[in-house]
FIGUKOL-356622 format. One line per 10 residues: number of its first residue (from 1); their letters; for each residue x, y, z of C-alpha. Coordinates in pm, 1 decimal. Each point is the difference from the previous one (the first is absolute). Layout:
BEGIN
NUM	A	X,Y,Z; ...
This chain:
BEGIN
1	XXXXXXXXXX	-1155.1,5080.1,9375.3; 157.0,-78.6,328.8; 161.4,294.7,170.7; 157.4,93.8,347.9; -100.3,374.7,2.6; 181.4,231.6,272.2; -365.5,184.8,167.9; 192.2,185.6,248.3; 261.7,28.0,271.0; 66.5,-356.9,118.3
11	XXXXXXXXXX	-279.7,-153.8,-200.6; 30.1,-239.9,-324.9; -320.2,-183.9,-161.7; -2.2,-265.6,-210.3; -271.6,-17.0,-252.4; -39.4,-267.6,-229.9; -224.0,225.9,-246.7; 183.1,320.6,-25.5; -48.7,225.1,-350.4; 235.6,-123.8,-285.2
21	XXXXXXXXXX	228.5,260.5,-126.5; -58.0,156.9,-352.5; 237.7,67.2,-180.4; 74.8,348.4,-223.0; 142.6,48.4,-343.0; 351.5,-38.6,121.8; -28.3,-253.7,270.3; 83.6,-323.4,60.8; -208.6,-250.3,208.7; 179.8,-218.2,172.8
31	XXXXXXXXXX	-119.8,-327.8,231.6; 207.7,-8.3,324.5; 186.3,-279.7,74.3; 217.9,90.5,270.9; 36.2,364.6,186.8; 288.6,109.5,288.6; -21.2,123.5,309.4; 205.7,305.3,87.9; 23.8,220.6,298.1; -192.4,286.9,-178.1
41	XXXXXXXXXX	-344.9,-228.9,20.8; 79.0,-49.4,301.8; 67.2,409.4,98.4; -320.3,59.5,-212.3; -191.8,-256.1,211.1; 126.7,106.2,324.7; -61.0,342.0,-112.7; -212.6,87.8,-295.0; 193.9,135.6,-196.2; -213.1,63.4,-302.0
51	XXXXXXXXXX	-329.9,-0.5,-103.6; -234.3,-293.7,117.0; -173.9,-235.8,-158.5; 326.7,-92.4,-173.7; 150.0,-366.6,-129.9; 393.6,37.3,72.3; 248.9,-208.1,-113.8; 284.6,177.9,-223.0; 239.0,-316.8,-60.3; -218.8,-195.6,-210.2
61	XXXXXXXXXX	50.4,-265.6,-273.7; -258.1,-175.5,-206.0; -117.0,-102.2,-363.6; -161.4,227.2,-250.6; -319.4,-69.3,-56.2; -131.8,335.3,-205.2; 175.1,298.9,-155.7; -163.1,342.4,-105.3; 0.7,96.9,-378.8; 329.9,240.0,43.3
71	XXXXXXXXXX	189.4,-262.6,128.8; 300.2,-176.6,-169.9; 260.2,-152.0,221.3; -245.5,-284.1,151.2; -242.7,-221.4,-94.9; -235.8,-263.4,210.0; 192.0,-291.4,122.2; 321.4,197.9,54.6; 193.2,-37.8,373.7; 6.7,346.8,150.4
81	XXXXXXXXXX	72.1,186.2,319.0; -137.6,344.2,69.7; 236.2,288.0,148.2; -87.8,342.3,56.3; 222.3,213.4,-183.2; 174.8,361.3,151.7; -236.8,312.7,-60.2; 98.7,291.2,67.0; -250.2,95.0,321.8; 93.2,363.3,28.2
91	XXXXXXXXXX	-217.9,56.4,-347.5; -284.3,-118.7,244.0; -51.6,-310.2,-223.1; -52.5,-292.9,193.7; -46.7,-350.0,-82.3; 98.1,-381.7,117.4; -137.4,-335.6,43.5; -60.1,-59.0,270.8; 14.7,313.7,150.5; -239.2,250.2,-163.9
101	XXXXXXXXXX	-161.9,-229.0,-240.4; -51.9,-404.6,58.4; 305.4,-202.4,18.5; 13.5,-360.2,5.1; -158.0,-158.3,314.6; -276.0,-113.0,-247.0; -76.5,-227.2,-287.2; 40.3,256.1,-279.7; 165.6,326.9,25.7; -8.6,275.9,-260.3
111	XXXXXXXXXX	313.7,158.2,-98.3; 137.7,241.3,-221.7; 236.5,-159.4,-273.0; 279.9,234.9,113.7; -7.5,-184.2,341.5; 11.2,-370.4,-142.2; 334.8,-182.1,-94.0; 69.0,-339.6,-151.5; 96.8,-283.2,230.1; 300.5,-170.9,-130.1
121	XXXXXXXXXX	-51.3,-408.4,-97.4; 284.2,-39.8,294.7; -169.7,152.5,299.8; -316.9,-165.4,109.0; -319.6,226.7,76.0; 37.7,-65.3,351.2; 346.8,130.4,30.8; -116.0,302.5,-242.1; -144.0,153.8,285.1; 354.2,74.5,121.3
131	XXXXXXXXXX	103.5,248.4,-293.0; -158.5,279.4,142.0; 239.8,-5.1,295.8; 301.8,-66.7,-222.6; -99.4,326.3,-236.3; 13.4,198.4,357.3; 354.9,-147.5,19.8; 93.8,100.7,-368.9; -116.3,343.3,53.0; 225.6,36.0,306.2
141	XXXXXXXXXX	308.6,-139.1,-146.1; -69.2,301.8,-286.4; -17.1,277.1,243.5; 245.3,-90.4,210.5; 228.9,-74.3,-276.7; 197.2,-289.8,219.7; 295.3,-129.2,-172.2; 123.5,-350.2,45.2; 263.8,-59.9,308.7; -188.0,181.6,255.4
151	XXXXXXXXXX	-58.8,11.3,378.2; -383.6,-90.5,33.5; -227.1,86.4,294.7; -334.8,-141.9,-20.2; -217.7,141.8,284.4; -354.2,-257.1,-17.6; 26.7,-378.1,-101.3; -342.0,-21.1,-104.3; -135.6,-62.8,-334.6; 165.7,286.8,-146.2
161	XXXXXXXXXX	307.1,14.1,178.6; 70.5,-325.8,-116.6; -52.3,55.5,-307.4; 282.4,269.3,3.3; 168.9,-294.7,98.9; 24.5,-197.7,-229.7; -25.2,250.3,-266.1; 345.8,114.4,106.0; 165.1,-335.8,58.7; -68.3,-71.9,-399.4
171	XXXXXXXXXX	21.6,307.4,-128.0; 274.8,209.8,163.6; 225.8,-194.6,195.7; 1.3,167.8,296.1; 319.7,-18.2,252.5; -258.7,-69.5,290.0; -396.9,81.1,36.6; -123.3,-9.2,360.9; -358.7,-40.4,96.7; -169.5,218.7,297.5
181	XXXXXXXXXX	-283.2,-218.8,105.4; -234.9,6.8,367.8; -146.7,-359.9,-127.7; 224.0,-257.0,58.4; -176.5,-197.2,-274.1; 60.4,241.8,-224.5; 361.1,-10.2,111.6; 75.9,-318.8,-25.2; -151.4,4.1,-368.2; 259.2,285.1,-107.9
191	XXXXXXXXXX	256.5,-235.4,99.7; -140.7,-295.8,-213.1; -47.9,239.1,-305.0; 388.8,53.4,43.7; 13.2,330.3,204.4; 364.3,53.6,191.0; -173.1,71.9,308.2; -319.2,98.6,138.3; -76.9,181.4,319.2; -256.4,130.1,204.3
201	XXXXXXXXXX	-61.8,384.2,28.3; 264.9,47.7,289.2; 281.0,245.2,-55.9; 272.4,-157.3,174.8; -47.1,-312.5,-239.5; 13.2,170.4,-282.2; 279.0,226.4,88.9; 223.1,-257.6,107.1; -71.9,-159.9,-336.8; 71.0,321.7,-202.8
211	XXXXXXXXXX	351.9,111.8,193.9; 116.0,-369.3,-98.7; -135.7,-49.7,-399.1; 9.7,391.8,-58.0; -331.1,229.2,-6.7; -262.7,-3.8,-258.1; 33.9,189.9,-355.1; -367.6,-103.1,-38.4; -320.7,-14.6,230.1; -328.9,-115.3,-166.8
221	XXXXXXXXXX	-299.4,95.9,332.8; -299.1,-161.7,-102.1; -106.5,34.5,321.7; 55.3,429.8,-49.3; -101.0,63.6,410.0; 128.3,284.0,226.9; 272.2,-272.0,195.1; 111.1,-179.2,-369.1; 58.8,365.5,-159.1; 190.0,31.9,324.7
231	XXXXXXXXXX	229.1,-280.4,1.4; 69.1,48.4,-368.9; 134.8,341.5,-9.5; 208.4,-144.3,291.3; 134.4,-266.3,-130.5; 31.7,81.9,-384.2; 372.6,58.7,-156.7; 94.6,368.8,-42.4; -133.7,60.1,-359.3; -289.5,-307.9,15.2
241	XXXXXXXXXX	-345.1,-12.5,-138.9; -305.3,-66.6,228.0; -281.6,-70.6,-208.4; -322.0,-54.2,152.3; -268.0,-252.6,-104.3; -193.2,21.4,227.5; -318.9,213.1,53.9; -26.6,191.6,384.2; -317.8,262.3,-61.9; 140.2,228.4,322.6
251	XXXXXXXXXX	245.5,235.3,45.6; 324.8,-84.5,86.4; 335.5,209.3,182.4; 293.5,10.7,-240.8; 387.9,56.2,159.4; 31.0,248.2,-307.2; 377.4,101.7,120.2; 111.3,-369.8,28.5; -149.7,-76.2,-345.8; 162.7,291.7,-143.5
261	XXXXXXXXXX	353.6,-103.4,169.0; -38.1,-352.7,-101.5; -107.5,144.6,-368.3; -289.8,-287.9,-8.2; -234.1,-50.9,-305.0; -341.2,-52.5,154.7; -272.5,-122.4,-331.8; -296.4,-88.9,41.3; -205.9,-301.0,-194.4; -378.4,-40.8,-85.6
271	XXXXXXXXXX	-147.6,-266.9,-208.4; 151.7,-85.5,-372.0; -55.8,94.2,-361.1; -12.1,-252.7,-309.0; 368.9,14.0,-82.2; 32.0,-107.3,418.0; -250.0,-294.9,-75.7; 168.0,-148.7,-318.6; 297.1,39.4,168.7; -98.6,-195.0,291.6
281	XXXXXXXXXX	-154.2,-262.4,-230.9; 324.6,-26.6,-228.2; 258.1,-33.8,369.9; -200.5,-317.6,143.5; -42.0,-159.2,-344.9; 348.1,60.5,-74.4; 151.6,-114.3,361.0; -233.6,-272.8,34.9; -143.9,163.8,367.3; -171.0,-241.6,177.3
291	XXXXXXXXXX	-350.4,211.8,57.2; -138.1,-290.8,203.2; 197.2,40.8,294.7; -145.3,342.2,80.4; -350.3,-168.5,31.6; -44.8,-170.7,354.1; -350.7,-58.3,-20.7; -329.5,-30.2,-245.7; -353.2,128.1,174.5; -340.3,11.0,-157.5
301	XXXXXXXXXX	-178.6,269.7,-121.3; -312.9,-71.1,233.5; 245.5,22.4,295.2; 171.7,331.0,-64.7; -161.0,183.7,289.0; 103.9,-256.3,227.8; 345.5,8.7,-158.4; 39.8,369.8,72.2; -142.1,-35.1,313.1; 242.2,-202.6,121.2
311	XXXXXXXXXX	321.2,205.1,-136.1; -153.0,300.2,286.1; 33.9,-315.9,247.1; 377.5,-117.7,-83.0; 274.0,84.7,157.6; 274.6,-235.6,-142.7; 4.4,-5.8,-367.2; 24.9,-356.8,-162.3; -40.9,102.8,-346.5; 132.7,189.8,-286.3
321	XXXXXXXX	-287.2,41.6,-227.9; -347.6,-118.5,7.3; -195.8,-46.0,-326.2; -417.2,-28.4,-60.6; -39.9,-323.1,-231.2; -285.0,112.5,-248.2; -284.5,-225.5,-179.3; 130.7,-330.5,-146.0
């Protein structure tokens, strides 16, 4: 099968006669027709992450084409996408396409039936690859437990921060949700997807913002850095919930006193567990999200090293999410 295997810091081959995948007892085999980007491939390639050689690609979506004999829910033919779901990784159990086992920047991928979900007639497979993000989104919401008519900070308008987005603007009628964006590209989509305002990281902006429309009840960080941690326990209302969705792997320098006198809830979010997926599935089929504006561009599969190459080269973002188009 055709594959674009990650060898080693910085270094992607293409092979065009890579090992097929075979499948277990209570797997599902599923042909790849479309697979997202996201900044973790691109962390993992920059960085090496995990264990080389390894196929990544954890946004996947795809036909059935075989199913091990334990298997119920799917059968060949069905639409699919395949999403890692939450393990607990303190019982030293690890697993993921994609990340420690072969995701989808292939032909076939093998996974586990627990990891596949049924595409709904209304999205197409392309736009399937965009569930993954939303389930991160559905997760969030349940942690933080936001209610409906609050004051929304959204610090990152990339793929994920705009996903919050529009996640809120359907779902909880916010009284404002601002965007904290460096790109202006990124920016000026926030303001298209119907964000009140959208800023870049600079405190005086913000804070003359804030003093007028009232401060935030609600910050969502998915960019989770020393400086956004920062400027949230800053700016958040007396009594507001910073949740962070993003991932920073260092140590960082709390103001403990100023978090205990503003009486912030600080929560973390990783990842998403099936209840998170169907979820995610069940708010864009019932809201009618159009997936297809997250997806700026379509590469090839026998250009991904290129593609990644070039994302260590940019330095002003035109693009929201990139997806690898997969056999026919």
């Amino acid at each position: 099968m055709k594959a674009a295997v990650f060898e080693d810091i910085k270094k992607i081959v293409f092979h065009t006669e890579y090992p097929n995948p075979t499948i277990g007892p209570d797997d599902v085999l599923i042909q790849t027709k479309f697979c997202g980007i996201c900044g973790s491939d691109l962390h993992n390639f920059k960085f090496k992450m995990y264990q080389t050689p390894l196929i990544m690609g954890h946004e996947l979506s795809g036909v059935v084409k075989e199913t091990g004999k334990n298997v119920k829910g799917f059968k060949p033919g069905h639409n699919v996408c395949g999403i890692n779901v939450k393990l607990d990784i303190s019982g030293g159990k690890l697993g993921g396409l994609g990340i420690f086992e072969n995701g989808g920047f292939a032909e076939y991928v093998k996974a586990p039936e627990k990891y596949v979900f049924h595409v709904p007639t209304s999205i197409s497979l392309k736009e399937a690859i965009m569930i993954e993000s939303f389930a991160n989104i559905t997760r969030a919401m349940k942690l933080s437990q936001i209610t409906d008519n609050e004051k929304i900070l959204i610090i990152g308008g990339g793929n994920i921060g705009l996903c919050f987005l529009t996640t809120f603007l359907v779902n909880k009628s916010p009284e404002y949700v601002v965007v904290i964006e460096p790109q202006s590209f990124l920016r000026k989509k926030a303001l298209e997807f119907g964000a009140s305002d959208a800023f870049p990281p600079r405190k005086t902006k913000i804070k003359k913002y804030l003093k007028q429309q009232g401060s935030p009840t609600f910050i969502f960080d998915c960019v989770a850095n020393q400086d956004t941690i920062l400027l949230s326990i800053d700016v958040v209302e007396r009594g507001g919930t910073l949740l962070l969705e993003g991932i920073h792997k260092g140590t960082i320098e709390f103001p403990a006193f100023l978090i205990n006198s503003k009486e912030i809830s600080i929560k973390g979010c990783l990842g998403h567990d099936r209840e998170d997926i169907l979820r995610a599935i069940e708010l864009i089929k019932t809201n009618e999200i159009n997936l297809s504006k997250f997806i700026t561009n379509t590469v090839k599969l026998e250009n991904l090293q290129q593609v990644f190459t070039s994302y260590l080269e940019e330095e002003d973002r035109d693009f929201i999410k990139n997806v690898v188009e997969i056999g026919d």
